[in-house]
C-alpha positions, 0 to 999 in steps of 0.5 A: 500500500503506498505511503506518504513519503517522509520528506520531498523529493528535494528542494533547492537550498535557497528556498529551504533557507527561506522557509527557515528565515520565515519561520524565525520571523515568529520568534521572540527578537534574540538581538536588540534589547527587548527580549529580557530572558533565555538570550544574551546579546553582548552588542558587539559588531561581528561577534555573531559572525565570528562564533558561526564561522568558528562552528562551521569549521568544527561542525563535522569534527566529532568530539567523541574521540580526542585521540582521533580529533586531538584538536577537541582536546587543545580546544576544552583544555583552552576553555577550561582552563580559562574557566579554573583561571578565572573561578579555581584554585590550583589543580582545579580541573573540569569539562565542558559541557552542553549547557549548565542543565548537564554541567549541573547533572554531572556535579550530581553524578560525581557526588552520588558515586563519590558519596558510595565509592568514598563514604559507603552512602547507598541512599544519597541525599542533596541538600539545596534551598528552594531557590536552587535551580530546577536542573538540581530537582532534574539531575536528582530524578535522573539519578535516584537521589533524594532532595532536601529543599530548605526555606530560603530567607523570605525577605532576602530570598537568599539561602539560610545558612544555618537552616542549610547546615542543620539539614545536614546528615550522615546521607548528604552527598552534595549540598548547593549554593547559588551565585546567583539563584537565577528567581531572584539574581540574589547569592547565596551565603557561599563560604557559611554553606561550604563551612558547614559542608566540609565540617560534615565531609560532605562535598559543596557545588556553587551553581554558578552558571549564571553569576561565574563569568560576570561577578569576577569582572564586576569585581574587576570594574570596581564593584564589591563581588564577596568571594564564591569560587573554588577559592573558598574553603568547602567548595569543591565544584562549580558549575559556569555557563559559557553561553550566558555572560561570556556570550558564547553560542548555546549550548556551551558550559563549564563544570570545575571540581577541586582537582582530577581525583574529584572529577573521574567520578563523573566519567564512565567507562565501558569495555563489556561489549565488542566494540570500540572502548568507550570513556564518554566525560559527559553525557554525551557520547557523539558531539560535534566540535562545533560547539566548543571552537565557537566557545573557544574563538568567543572567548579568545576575542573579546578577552580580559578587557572586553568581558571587563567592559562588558560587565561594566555595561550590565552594571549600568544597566542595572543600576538604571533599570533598579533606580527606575523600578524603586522609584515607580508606585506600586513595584517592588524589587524583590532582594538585593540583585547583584549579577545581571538578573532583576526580579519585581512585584507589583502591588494594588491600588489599595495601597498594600504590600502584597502583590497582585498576581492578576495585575502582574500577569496584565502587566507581562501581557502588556509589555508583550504587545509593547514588544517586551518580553519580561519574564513572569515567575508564580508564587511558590511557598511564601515566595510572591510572584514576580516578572524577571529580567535579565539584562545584558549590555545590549540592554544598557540603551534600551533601559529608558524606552523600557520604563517608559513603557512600563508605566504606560502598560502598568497604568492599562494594566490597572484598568483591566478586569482582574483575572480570578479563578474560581473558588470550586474550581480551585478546591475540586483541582486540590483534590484531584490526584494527577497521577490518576488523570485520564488522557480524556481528563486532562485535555478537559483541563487544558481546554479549560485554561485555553491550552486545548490541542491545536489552540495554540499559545493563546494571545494573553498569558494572564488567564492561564498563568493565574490559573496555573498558580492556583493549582498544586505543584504535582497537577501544575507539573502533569499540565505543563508536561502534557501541554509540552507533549501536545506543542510537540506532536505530529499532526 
């Protein structure tokens, strides 16, 4: 019986690139200013060319095998010994990785098999606050070790020091700090936490995937940055991604560990099959080169005075973007930021304190038809809703035209009709048990909130993400899996 073919008989490449180009249309702007999370943009001329002709030559280059592609080798040794120059101490070691998600893995990898092969722990535990990123929670899945979630400060939205110590036991493997917790752009009490880890012989990791190549050059430009690295005493990994301020492509990242005895933990090695011996460092197996030479000729370019002055502009951003948001009625900044990431709340017109969740999804819908995008981020265990930037020194011009507009989409924000959800609907959700929801169930709900299959993201976010706060953590998360699940389906 004949089928539809999987692919056209070929098309010529000019028109497969202007589909492409087309289809690129519809995305949220990764350059100028505008878009105020998942990308980094330093606004330097050419840097994009230099990092695509970098990848081109290394694309077909399969990093695999360093012994057959030796250039993989002198490429990750550059890059990471950047990386322990700028974050280490002597005999730091590391790897380079596709992202900070798989550098964070790694580390949890390492210190599940140090904690049985060198402690005898069979049931491993990581201790992190609550602001610790998600990729913490992935890793733990992936890996079966159970997490202990501590409170963080509710005023200060950073890591409790001593809370963090006391949860401490003879299981922990691995305990977290942020530099910083990517929610609030606050660090965490790094040295108190890696103290109080090497006084139990348990191993530290600094997530400092956002904070690790900027808060050294912040120091290096004049600003107070407090000691987070490898540097410190406890600290025995760190993870920093090359994509975020040191403006590589994605995915590029960097995990450090104390010395090479650390790191062969993260390693796996397989000679039990009859074929070639395998020793993958990370995750991946095949990869191409492309990544890491892109990574590579980023950093070789712009150098120790450019990341300096580009620091420099993301500081001025910042300082600009933070004096205009605590001058603004209503908006609160929550924490102290200190690299690059702002979060703030709003409050109503009743003069109060506590945010209006409703008022700041209105207003994250009308900064996007603005052409803003502004990050919104729902409560969680006393922690208040809030919008989250991040900015970069493309931002530094954009800094003005975006306040403007802020106070021209909050004052249409304030005019809008409150977007609530209903009491019963909220107490019937409560009780739903999302492990026992039918496939029929749960489009049910996603049609309900306006995420039915084939919908389509609907024009305004407010009503969904209201809804979604409403709802418990394990039935937000089965939603939002199978919503993903429905965006990627073959139709």
């Amino acid at each position: 019986m004949p089928t539809d073919p999987a692919l056209p008989e070929g098309r010529a490449a000019a028109d497969v690139l202007t589909e492409l180009r087309a289809l690129r249309r519809t995305d949220a702007p990764t350059r100028g200013g505008r878009t105020f999370a998942y990308v980094y943009d330093a606004g330097l001329d050419g840097l994009d060319e230099l990092a695509a002709e970098a990848y081109t030559t290394f694309a077909t280059v399969n990093g695999l095998d360093p012994t057959v592609f030796p250039s993989v080798a002198r490429l990750e040794n550059d890059v990471v010994g950047a990386a322990a120059a700028l974050l280490g101490a002597p005999g730091a070691q590391g790897t380079f990785t596709s992202g900070g998600t798989e550098s964070i893995l790694l580390a949890v990898k390492t210190a599940r098999d140090h904690a049985r092969t060198v402690r005898g722990i069979t049931g491993p535990q990581l201790v992190l606050p609550s602001t610790a990123h998600a990729a913490f929670h992935k890793a733990a899945a992936y890996l079966g070790v159970e997490t202990v979630v501590v409170p963080v400060d509710p005023a200060t939205f950073r890591a409790d020091a001593d809370a963090m110590a006391a949860a401490l036991t003879d299981r922990t493997a691995l305990v977290v700090a942020s530099t910083p917790s990517y929610a609030h752009g606050v660090i965490d009490p790094v040295a108190e936490i890696a103290a109080a880890a090497a006084a139990r012989g348990v191993l530290c990791h600094v997530d400092a995937c956002i904070g690790g190549w900027i808060l050294p050059y912040l120091r290096r430009a004049g600003r107070e940055v407090e000691p987070f690295d490898l540097s410190v005493p406890g600290v025995t990994s760190l993870s920093v991604d090359l994509h975020k301020y040191a403006y590589a492509d994605k995915g590029a990242s960097v995990v450090l560990y104390r010395d090479a005895e650390l790191r062969r933990h993260q390693y796996f090695a397989h000679a039990g099959w009859p074929g070639y011996p395998v020793v993958n460092p990370t995750v991946q197996g095949t990869k191409s080169g492309g990544l890491l030479a892109q990574a590579w000729a980023v950093l070789q370019h712009v150098g120790e005075e450019g990341y300096t002055a580009l620091a420099g502009r993301v500081a001025e951003a910042s300082d600009r973007l933070l004096a205009g948001l605590r001058s603004t009625d209503g908006i609160r900044v929550l924490g102290d930021p200190a690299a690059g990431l702002v979060a703030f709340t709003v409050a109503g017109e009743d003069g109060g304190a506590a945010p209006d969740l409703s008022l700041l999804l209105h207003l994250a819908d009308e900064m996007r038809e603005l052409g803003w995008y502004l990050q919104p981020q729902l409560s969680f265990d006393g922690l208040p809703p809030n919008l989250h930037l991040t900015l970069t020194p493309a931002t530094v011009g954009q800094v003005d035209a975006l306040l403007g507009d802020l106070g021209t989409a909050l004052a249409k924000a304030r005019a809008l009709e409150p977007v609530t959800v209903d009491p019963d609907l909220a107490s019937f959700a409560a009780g739903l048990d999302p492990d026992a929801l039918g496939p029929d169930e749960v489009a049910g709900v996603l049609a309900f909130a306006g995420l039915g299959e084939g919908a389509g993201l609907p024009g305004r976010m407010a009503p969904v993400l209201v809804l979604l706060d409403a709802l418990p953590g394990a039935l937000k998360e089965r939603l939002l899996a199978e919503f993903i699940g429905s965006v990627f389906r073959i139709r």
